[in-house]
KOLROMI-605846 format. One record per residue (C-alpha): residue number from 0; chain; x, y, z. Coordinates in steps of 0.05 Angstrom, whole numbers. Layout:
# KOLROMI-605846
<r><n>NUM</n><chain>A</chain><x>X</x><y>Y</y><z>Z</z></r>
...
# end
This chain:
# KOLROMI-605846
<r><n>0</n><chain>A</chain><x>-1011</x><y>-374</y><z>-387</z></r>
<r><n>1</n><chain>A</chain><x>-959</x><y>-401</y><z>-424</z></r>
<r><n>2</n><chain>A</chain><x>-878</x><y>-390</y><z>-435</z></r>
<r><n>3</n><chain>A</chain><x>-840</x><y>-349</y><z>-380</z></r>
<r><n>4</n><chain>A</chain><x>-874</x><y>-324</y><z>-322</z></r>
<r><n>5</n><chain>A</chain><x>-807</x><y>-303</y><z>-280</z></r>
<r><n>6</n><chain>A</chain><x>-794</x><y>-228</y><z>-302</z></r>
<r><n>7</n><chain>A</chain><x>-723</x><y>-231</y><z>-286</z></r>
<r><n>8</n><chain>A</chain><x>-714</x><y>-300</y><z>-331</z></r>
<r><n>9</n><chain>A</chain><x>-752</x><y>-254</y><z>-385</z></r>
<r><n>10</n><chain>A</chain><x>-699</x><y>-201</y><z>-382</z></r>
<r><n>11</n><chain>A</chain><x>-642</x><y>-249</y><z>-390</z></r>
<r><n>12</n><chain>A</chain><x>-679</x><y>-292</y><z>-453</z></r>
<r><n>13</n><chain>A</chain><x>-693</x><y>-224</y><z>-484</z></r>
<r><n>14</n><chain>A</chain><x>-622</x><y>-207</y><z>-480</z></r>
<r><n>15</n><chain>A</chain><x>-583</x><y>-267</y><z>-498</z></r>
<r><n>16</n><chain>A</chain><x>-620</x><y>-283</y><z>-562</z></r>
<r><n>17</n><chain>A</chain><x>-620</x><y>-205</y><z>-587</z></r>
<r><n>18</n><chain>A</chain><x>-570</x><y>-203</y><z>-641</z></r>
<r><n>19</n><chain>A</chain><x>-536</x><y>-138</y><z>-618</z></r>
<r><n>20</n><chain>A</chain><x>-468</x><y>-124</y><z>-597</z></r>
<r><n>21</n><chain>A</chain><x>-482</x><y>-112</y><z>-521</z></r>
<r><n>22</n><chain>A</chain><x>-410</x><y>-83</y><z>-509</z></r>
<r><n>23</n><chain>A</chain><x>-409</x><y>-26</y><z>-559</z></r>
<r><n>24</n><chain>A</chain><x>-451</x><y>20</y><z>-509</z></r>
<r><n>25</n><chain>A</chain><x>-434</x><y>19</y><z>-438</z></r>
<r><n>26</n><chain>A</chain><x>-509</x><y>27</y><z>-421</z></r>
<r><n>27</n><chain>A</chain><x>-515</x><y>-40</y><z>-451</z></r>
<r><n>28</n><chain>A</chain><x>-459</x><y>-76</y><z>-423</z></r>
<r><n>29</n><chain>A</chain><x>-480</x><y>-52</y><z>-358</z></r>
<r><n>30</n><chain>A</chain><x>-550</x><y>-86</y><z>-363</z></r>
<r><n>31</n><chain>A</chain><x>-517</x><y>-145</y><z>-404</z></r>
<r><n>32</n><chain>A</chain><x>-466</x><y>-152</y><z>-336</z></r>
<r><n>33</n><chain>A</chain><x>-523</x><y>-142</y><z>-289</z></r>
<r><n>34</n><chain>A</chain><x>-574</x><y>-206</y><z>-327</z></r>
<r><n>35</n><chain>A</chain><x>-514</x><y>-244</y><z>-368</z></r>
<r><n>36</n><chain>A</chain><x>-455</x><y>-232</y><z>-339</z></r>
<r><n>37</n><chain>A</chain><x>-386</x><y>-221</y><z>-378</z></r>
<r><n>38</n><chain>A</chain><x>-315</x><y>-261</y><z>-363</z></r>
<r><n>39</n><chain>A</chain><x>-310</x><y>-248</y><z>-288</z></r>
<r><n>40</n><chain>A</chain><x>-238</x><y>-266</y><z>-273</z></r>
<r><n>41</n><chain>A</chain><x>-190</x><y>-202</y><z>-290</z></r>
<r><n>42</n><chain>A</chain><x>-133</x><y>-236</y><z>-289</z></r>
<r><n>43</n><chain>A</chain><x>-150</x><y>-295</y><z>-344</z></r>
<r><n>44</n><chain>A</chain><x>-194</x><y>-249</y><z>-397</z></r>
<r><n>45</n><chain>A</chain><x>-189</x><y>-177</y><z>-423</z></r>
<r><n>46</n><chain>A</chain><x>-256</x><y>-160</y><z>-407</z></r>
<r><n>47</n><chain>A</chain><x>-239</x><y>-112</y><z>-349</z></r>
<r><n>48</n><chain>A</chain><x>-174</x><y>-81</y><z>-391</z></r>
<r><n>49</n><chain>A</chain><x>-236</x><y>-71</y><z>-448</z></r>
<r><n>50</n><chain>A</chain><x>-290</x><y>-39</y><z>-411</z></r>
<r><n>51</n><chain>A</chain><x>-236</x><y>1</y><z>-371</z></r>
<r><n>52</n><chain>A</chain><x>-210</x><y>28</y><z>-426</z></r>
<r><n>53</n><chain>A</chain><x>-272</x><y>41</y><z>-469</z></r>
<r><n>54</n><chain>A</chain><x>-313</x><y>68</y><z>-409</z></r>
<r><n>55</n><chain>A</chain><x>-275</x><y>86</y><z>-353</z></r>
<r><n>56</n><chain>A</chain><x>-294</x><y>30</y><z>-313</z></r>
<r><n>57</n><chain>A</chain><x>-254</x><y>20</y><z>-245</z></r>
<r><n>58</n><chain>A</chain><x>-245</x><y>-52</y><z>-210</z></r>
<r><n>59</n><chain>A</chain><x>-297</x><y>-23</y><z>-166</z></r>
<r><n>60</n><chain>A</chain><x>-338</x><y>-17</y><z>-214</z></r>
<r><n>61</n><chain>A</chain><x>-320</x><y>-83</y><z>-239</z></r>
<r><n>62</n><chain>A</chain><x>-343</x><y>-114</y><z>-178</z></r>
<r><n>63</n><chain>A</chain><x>-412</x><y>-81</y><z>-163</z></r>
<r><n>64</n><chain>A</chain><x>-426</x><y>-98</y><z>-230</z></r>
<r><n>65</n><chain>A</chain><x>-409</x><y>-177</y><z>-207</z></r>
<r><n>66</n><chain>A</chain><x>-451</x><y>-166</y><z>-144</z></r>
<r><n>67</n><chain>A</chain><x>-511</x><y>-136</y><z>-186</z></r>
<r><n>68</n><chain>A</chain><x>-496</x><y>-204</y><z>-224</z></r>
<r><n>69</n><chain>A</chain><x>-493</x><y>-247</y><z>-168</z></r>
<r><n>70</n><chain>A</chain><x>-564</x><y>-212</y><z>-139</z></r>
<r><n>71</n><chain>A</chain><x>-597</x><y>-222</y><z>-214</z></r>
<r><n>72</n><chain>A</chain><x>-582</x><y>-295</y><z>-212</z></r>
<r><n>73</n><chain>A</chain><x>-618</x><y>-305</y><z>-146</z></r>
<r><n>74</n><chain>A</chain><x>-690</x><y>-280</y><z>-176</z></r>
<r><n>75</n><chain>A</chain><x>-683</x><y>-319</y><z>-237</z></r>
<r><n>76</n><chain>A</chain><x>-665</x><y>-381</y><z>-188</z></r>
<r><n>77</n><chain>A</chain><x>-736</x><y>-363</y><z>-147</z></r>
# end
Protein backbone atom coordinates (compact mmCIF):
# COMPACT_ATOMS: atom_id res chain seq x y z
CA UNK A 1 0.00 0.00 0.00
CA UNK A 2 1.35 3.09 -0.82
CA UNK A 3 1.04 7.05 0.33
CA UNK A 4 -0.60 7.73 3.81
CA UNK A 5 -1.68 5.08 5.93
CA UNK A 6 -2.33 7.36 9.27
CA UNK A 7 -6.12 8.45 8.99
CA UNK A 8 -5.64 11.40 11.05
CA UNK A 9 -2.41 12.61 8.77
CA UNK A 10 -5.05 11.99 5.83
CA UNK A 11 -7.49 14.40 7.32
CA UNK A 12 -4.96 17.15 7.82
CA UNK A 13 -3.24 16.62 3.97
CA UNK A 14 -6.82 16.67 2.66
CA UNK A 15 -7.39 19.87 4.33
CA UNK A 16 -4.37 21.99 3.94
CA UNK A 17 -4.03 21.54 0.20
CA UNK A 18 -8.01 22.10 -0.50
CA UNK A 19 -8.19 25.47 -2.00
CA UNK A 20 -11.20 26.67 0.10
CA UNK A 21 -11.54 29.37 2.45
CA UNK A 22 -11.84 27.26 5.73
CA UNK A 23 -13.00 30.36 7.89
CA UNK A 24 -16.06 31.48 5.91
CA UNK A 25 -18.21 28.59 7.66
CA UNK A 26 -17.81 27.97 11.22
CA UNK A 27 -18.38 24.21 10.59
CA UNK A 28 -15.20 24.45 8.68
CA UNK A 29 -13.09 26.42 10.85
CA UNK A 30 -14.05 24.20 13.54
CA UNK A 31 -12.64 21.01 11.78
CA UNK A 32 -9.77 23.28 10.22
CA UNK A 33 -8.95 24.26 14.26
CA UNK A 34 -9.38 20.73 15.36
CA UNK A 35 -6.58 19.07 12.26
CA UNK A 36 -4.66 22.59 11.35
CA UNK A 37 -4.94 24.73 13.90
CA UNK A 38 -5.43 28.67 13.55
CA UNK A 39 -3.14 31.58 15.36
CA UNK A 40 -3.44 30.35 18.96
CA UNK A 41 -2.19 33.33 20.98
CA UNK A 42 -5.29 35.98 21.49
CA UNK A 43 -3.39 38.50 22.45
CA UNK A 44 -0.81 38.74 19.28
CA UNK A 45 -3.48 37.85 16.27
CA UNK A 46 -7.17 38.69 15.60
CA UNK A 47 -8.18 35.29 15.07
CA UNK A 48 -10.21 34.97 18.34
CA UNK A 49 -11.74 38.86 17.87
CA UNK A 50 -12.72 37.15 14.13
CA UNK A 51 -14.32 33.99 14.92
CA UNK A 52 -15.90 35.72 18.05
CA UNK A 53 -17.45 38.02 16.18
CA UNK A 54 -18.48 36.04 13.11
CA UNK A 55 -19.70 32.97 15.20
CA UNK A 56 -20.18 33.67 18.60
CA UNK A 57 -17.28 31.92 19.74
CA UNK A 58 -16.33 32.41 23.56
CA UNK A 59 -12.56 32.01 24.89
CA UNK A 60 -13.99 28.81 26.08
CA UNK A 61 -14.61 27.90 23.10
CA UNK A 62 -11.40 29.13 21.94
CA UNK A 63 -9.64 26.84 24.09
CA UNK A 64 -11.44 23.42 23.61
CA UNK A 65 -10.99 24.05 20.20
CA UNK A 66 -6.88 24.27 21.10
CA UNK A 67 -7.27 21.14 23.23
CA UNK A 68 -9.15 19.23 20.33
CA UNK A 69 -5.93 20.59 18.49
CA UNK A 70 -3.49 19.54 20.88
CA UNK A 71 -5.36 15.76 21.00
CA UNK A 72 -5.33 15.72 16.86
CA UNK A 73 -1.62 16.31 16.85
CA UNK A 74 -0.94 13.35 19.08
CA UNK A 75 -2.56 10.66 16.43
CA UNK A 76 -0.92 12.13 13.56
CA UNK A 77 2.49 11.93 15.82
CA UNK A 78 1.55 7.87 16.41
Amino acid sequence: MNGITNPFESLYSSIVFDSRDWASDKNDAWIYGITVGWDWDINKYDSFDDFNKRFGWTKETWLRLQLLHERYKTQIEQ
